[in-house]
C-alpha positions as CSV (number, residue, x, y, z in Angstrom):
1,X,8.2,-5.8,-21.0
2,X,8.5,-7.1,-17.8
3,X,4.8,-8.5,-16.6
4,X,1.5,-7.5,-17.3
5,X,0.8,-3.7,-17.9
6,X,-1.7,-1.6,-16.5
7,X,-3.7,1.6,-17.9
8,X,-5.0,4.3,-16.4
9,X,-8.4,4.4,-17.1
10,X,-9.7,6.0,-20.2
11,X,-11.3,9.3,-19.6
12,X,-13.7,11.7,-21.5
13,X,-12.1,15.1,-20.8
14,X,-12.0,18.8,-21.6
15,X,-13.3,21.8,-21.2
16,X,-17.3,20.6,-21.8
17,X,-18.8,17.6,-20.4
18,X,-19.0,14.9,-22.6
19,X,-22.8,15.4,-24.1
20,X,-24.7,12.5,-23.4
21,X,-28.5,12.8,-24.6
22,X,-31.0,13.7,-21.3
23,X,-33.9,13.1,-23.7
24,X,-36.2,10.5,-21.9
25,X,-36.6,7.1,-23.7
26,X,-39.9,5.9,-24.1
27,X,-39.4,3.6,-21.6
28,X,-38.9,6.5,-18.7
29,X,-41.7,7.8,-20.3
30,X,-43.9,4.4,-20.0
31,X,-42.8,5.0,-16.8
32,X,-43.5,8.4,-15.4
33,X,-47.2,7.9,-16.9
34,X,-47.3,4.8,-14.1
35,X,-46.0,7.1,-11.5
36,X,-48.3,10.0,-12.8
37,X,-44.7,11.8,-13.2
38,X,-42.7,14.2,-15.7
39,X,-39.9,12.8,-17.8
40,X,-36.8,13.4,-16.3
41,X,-35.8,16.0,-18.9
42,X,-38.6,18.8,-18.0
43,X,-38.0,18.7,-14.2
44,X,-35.9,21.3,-13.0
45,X,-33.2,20.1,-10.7
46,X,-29.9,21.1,-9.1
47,X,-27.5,19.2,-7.1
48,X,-25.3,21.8,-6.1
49,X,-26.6,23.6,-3.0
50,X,-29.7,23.1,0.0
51,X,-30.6,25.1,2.7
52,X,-28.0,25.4,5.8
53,X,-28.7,25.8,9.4
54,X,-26.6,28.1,11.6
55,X,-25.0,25.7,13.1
56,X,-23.6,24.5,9.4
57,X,-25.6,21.7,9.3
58,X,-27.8,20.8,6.2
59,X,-31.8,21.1,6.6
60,X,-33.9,18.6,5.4
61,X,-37.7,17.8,4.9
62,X,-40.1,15.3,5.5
63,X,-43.6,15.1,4.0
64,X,-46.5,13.3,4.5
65,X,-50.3,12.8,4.8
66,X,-51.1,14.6,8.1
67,X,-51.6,11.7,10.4
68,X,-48.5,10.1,9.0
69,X,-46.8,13.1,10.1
70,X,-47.7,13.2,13.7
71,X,-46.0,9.6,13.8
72,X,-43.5,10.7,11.6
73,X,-42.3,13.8,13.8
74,X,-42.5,11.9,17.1
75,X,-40.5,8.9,15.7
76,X,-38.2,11.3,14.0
77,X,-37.3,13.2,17.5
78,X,-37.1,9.5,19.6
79,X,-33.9,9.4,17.2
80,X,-32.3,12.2,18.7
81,X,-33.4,14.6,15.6
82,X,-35.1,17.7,15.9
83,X,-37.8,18.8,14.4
84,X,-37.7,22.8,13.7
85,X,-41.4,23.4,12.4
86,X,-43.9,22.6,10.8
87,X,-46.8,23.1,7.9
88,X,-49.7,22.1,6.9
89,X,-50.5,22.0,2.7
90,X,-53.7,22.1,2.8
91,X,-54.5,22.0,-1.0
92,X,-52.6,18.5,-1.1
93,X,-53.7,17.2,1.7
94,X,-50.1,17.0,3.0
95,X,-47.9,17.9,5.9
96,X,-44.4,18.8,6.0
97,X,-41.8,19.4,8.9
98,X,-38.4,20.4,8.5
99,X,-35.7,18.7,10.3
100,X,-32.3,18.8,11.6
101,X,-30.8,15.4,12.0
102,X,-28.6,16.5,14.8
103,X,-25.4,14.6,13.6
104,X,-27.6,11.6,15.2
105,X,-28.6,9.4,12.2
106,X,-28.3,9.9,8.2
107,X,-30.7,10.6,6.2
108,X,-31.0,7.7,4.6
109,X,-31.0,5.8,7.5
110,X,-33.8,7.8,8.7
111,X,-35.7,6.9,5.9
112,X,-35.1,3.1,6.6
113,X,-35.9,3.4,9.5
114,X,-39.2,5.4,9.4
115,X,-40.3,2.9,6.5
116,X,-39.2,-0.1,9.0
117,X,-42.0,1.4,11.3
118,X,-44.6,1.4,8.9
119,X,-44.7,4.9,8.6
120,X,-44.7,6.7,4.7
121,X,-43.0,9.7,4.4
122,X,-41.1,11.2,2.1
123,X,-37.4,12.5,3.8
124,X,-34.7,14.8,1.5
125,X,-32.4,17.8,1.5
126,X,-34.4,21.5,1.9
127,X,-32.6,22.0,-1.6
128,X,-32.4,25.7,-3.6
129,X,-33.6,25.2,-6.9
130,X,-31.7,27.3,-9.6
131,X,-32.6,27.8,-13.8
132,X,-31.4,24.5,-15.4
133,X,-27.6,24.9,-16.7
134,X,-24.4,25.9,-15.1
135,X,-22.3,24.3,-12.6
136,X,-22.1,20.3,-12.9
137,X,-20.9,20.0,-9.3
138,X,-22.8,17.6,-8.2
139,X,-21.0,14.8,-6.6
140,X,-20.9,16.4,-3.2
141,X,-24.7,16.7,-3.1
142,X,-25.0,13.0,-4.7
143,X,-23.4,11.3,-1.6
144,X,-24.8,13.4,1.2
145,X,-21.5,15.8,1.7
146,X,-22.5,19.0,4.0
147,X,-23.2,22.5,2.3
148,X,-20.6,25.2,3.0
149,X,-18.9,23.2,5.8
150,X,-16.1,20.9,5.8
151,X,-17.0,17.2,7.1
152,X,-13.6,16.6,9.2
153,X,-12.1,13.1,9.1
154,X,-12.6,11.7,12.6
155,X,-9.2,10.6,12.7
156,X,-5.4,10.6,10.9
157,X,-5.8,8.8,7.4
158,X,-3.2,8.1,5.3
159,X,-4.6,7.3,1.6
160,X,-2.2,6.2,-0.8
161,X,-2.3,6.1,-4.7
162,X,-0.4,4.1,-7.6
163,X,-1.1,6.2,-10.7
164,X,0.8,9.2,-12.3
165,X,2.9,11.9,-10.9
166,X,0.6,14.9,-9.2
167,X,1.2,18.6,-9.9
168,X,0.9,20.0,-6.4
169,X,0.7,23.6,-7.9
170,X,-2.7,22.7,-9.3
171,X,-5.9,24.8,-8.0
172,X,-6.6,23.5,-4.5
173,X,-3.7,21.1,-4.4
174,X,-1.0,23.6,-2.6
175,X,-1.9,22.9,0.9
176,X,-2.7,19.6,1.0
177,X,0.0,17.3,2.6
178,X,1.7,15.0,-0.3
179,X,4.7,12.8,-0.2
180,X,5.2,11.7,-3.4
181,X,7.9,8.8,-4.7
182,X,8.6,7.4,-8.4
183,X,9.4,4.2,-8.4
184,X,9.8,4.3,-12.3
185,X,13.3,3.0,-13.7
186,X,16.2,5.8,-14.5
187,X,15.1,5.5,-18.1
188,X,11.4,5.9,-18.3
189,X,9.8,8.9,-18.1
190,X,7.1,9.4,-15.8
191,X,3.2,9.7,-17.6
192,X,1.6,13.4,-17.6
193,X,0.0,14.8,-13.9
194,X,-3.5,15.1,-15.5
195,X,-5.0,11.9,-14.2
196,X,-3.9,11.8,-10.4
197,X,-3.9,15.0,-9.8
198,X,-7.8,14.4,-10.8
199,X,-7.7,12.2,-8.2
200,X,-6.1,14.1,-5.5
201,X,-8.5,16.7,-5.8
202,X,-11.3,15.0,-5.7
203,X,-10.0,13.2,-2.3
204,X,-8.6,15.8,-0.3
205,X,-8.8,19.0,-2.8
206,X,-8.8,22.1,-0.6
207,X,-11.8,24.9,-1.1
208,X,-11.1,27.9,-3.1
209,X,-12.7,30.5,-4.9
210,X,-13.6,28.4,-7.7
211,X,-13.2,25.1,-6.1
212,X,-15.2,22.4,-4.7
213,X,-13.1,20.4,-1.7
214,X,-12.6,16.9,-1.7
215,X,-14.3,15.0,0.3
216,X,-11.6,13.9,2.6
217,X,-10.1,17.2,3.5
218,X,-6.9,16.3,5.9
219,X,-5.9,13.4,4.7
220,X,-2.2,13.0,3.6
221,X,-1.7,11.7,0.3
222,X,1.0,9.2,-0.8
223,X,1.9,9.2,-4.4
224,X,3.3,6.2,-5.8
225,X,4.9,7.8,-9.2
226,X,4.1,4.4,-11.1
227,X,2.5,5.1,-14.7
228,X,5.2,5.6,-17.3
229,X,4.9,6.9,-21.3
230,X,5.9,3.8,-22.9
231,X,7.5,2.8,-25.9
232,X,6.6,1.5,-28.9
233,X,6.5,-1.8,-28.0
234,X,5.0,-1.1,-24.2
235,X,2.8,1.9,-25.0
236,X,1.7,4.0,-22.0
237,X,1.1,2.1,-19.1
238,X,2.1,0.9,-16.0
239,X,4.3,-2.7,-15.7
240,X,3.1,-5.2,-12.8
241,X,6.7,-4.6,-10.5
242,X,6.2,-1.0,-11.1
243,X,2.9,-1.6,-9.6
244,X,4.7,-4.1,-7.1
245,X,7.2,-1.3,-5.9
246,X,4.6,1.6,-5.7
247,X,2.7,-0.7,-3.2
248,X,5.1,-2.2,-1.2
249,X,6.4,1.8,-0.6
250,X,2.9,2.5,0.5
251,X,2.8,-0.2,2.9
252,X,6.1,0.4,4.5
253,X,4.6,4.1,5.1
254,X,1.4,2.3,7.0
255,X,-0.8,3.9,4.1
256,X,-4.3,2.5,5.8
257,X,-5.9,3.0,2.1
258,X,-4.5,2.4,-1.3
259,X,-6.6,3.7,-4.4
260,X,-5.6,2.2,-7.7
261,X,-7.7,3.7,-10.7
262,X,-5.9,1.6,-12.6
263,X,-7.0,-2.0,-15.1
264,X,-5.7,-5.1,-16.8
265,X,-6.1,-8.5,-16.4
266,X,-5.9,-11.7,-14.1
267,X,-2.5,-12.4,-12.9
268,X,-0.9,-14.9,-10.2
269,X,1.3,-12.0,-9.6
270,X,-1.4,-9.3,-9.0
271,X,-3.2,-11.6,-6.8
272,X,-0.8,-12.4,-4.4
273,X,-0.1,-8.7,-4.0
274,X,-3.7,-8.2,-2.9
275,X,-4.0,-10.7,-0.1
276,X,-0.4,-10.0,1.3
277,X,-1.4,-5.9,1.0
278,X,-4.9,-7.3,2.6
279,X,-3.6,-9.0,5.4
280,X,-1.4,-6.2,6.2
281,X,-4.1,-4.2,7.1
282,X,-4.4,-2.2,4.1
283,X,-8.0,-1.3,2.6
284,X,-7.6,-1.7,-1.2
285,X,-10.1,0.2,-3.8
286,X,-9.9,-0.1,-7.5
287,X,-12.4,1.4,-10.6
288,X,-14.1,-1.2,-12.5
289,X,-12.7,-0.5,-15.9
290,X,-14.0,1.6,-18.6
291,X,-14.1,-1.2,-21.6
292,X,-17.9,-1.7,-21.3
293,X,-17.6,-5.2,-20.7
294,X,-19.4,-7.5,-18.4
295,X,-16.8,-8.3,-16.5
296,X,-14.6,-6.1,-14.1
297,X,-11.5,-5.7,-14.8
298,X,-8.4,-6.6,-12.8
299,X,-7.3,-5.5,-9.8
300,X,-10.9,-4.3,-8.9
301,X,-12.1,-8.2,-9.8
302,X,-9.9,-9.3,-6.8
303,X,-12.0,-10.8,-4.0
304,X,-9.6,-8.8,-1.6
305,X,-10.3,-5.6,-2.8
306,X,-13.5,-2.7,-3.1
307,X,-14.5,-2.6,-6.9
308,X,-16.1,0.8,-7.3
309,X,-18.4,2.2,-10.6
310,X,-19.0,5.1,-12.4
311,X,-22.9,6.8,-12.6
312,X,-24.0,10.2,-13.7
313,X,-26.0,13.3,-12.1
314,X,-29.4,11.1,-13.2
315,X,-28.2,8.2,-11.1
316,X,-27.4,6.1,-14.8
317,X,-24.6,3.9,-15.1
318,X,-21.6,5.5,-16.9
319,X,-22.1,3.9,-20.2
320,X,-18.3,2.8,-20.5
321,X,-18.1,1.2,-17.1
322,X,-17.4,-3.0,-16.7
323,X,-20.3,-4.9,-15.6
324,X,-20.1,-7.7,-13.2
325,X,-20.7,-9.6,-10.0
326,X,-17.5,-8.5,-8.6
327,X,-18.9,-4.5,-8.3
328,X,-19.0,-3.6,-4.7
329,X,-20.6,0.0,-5.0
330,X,-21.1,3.2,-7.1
331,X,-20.1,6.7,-6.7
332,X,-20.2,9.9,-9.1
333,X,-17.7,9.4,-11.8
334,X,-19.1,11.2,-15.4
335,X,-18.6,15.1,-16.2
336,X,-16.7,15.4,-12.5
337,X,-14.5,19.1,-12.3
338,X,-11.8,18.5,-11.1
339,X,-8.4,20.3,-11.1
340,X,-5.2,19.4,-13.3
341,X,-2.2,20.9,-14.9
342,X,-4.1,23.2,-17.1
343,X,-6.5,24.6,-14.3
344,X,-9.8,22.6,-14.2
345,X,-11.5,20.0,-16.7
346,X,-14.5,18.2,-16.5
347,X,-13.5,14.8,-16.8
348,X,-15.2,11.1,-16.9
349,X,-14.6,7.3,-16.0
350,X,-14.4,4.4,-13.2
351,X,-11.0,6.1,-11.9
352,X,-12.9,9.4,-10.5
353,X,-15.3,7.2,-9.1
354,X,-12.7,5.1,-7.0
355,X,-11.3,8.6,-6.0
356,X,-14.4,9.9,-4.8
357,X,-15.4,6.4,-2.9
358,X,-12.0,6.1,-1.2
359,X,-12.5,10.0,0.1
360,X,-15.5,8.0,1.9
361,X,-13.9,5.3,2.7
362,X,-11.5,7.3,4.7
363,X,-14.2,8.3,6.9
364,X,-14.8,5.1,7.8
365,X,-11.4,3.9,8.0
366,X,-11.1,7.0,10.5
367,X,-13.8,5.6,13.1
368,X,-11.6,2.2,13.5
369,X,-13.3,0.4,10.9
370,X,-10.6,-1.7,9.3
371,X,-10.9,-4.8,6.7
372,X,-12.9,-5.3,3.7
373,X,-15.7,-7.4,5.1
374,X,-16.1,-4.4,7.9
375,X,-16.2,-1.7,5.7
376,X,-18.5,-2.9,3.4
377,X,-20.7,-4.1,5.9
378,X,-20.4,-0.6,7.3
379,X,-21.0,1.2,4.3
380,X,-24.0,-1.2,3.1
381,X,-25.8,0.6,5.6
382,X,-26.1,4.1,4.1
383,X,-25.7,3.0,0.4
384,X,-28.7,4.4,-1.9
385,X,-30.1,1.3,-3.6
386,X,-30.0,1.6,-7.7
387,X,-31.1,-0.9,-10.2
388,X,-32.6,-3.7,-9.2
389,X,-32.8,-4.8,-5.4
390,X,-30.5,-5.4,-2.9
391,X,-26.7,-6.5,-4.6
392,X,-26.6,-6.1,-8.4
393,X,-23.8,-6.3,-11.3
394,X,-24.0,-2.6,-12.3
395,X,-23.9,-0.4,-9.2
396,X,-23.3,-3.0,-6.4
397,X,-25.0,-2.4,-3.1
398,X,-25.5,1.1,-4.6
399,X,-24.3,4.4,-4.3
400,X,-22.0,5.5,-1.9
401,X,-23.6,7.7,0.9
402,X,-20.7,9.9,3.3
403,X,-20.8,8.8,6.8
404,X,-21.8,11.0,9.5
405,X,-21.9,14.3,7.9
């Protein structure tokens, strides 16, 4: 074996999600009696769909105690939103206005901002409540991605991956634009499509009947053909200059974003690939690992690159996912639908996650925001707080909110 070896990251696949309990524990029970709430389990939720505008845009609602509202609605409008109408709730002693942000502010900004003034409201998507069950499409609505509209990159993107080979005939994968390269020696043979093509779809997967888009519609992909079945002494897994080649042929193809849903350990090697592939202007994004650990795997520990987590449709950490200071953010990464040889699967782990933040990423990337400390900064901004306050070592600065959409 030449080097260290990498491995894709374990996943919990096929055609049902993987189970976990929703029963409440008795401390989200100790809880919800503080907060005069239900337990999680008896509230009926969806993530999948909200109410759209005419011009495509999602509606959202604010609610209040009457006079906060008057502030509330005239602050709301000095931001450039709009507020479409309004109605008193008389029985609970509450207002509410519904708004249209205008493509002027997010919403969570908003809510920052309204909560910076002094001013306590409640602002969230006009969502469309269903019967529990069904679709587990929920990622989109998770990190503020528009209903029924595409959000366009504002610019060309070029997102690379090192992973597997991707089966372009896939559902939603025929029209998107890939250049794909193995950089595999004569006598391996490359690792199965399931796992990037995951990944693909979740980036820049085009809509179908069936299908949800990615979130980076438009973005040409670059597949570094990198993960190998190994032998017996190897196993599967991807060697270090395999890893080397696939990223120096992204760079030479100005990739501006390399995703590596990939893990291992510490190496010199590794290391000095990640500054040079830094200072060259790429934006590097690795999953956290799936060993349950509290420490971040490697190239995601890097101080050079974006370490990205795995949570659920209840905003939980996925229970598999590395721990550690090193974790930059959190994006949906358990029970995720996403297309692959076969069809679809639902599939679960740190490597979806990546997938799904560098689709955001790109977004940014596309606005001229360029080097780690930017983006971050950038993205910090709209990030939904989880855990405990501020930075933490399970989600990071928190989960991943799109930008401008």
């Amino acid at each position: 074996m030449i080097g260290a070896a990498f491995a894709a990251e374990p996943t919990s696949e096929g055609s049902e999600p993987s189970g976990e309990s929703t029963k409440p524990t008795d401390r989200e029970r100790a809880r919800a009696r503080e907060r005069n709430e239900t337990p999680a389990r008896s509230r009926l939720m969806t993530f999948g769909r909200s109410r759209t505008l005419g011009n495509g845009r999602v509606e959202y609602l604010s609610v209040g105690t009457p006079a906060a509202m008057d502030r509330a609605a005239e602050y709301i409008e000095s931001l450039g939103a709009t507020v479409l109408r309004r109605q008193d709730l008389g029985s609970l002693g509450l207002s509410m206005v519904a708004v249209d942000l205008n493509e002027r502010i997010s919403a969570s900004a908003l809510q920052r901002r309204l909560l910076g003034a002094g001013i306590s409201v409640a602002l969230d998507r006009n969502s469309i409540f269903a019967p529990s069950g069904g679709s587990r499409s929920y990622a989109a609505d998770l990190v503020g991605a528009p209903v029924n509209r595409t959000c366009a990159l504002p610019g060309n993107v070029r997102i690379g991956l090192i992973d597997g080979p991707v089966d372009t005939a896939a559902p939603g994968l025929s029209k998107i634009n890939i250049v794909s390269r193995t950089v595999l020696d004569d006598t391996d043979t490359a690792a199965d499509p399931g796992h990037a093509t995951g990944l693909v779809s979740l980036i820049a997967g085009q809509p179908g009947a069936r299908d949800d888009e990615g979130l980076a519609v438009g973005a040409q992909i670059y597949s570094a053909v990198a993960f190998a079945q190994g032998n017996k002494a190897e196993g599967n897994g991807m060697r270090l200059d395999h890893f080397a080649r696939g990223l120096d042929w992204l760079l030479g193809d100005n990739v501006d974003i390399v995703n590596m849903s990939l893990s291992g350990p510490d190496n010199r090697v590794l290391s000095t690939l990640m500054a040079t592939a830094s200072a060259r202007g790429a934006t590097l994004i690795a999953a956290t690992g799936n060993q349950g650990r509290g420490q971040v795997a490697y190239p995601a520990a890097d101080p050079h690159v974006i370490a990205v987590t795995a949570i659920d449709a209840r905003l939980r950490l996925y229970r598999a996912a590395n721990r550690g200071d090193e974790v930059d953010f959190a994006a949906p990464g358990v029970d995720l639908l996403v297309s692959d040889s076969g069809g679809r699967s639902y599939r679960s782990g740190t490597s979806y996650a990546a997938a799904i933040a560098s689709a955001i990423i790109a977004h940014e990337v596309g606005k001229g925001v360029r080097g780690k400390t930017a983006i971050v900064d950038a993205l910090k901004r709209d990030a939904r707080d989880l855990g405990a306050a501020g930075h933490d070592s399970d989600f990071g600065w928190g989960l991943l909110q799109l930008p401008g959409c």
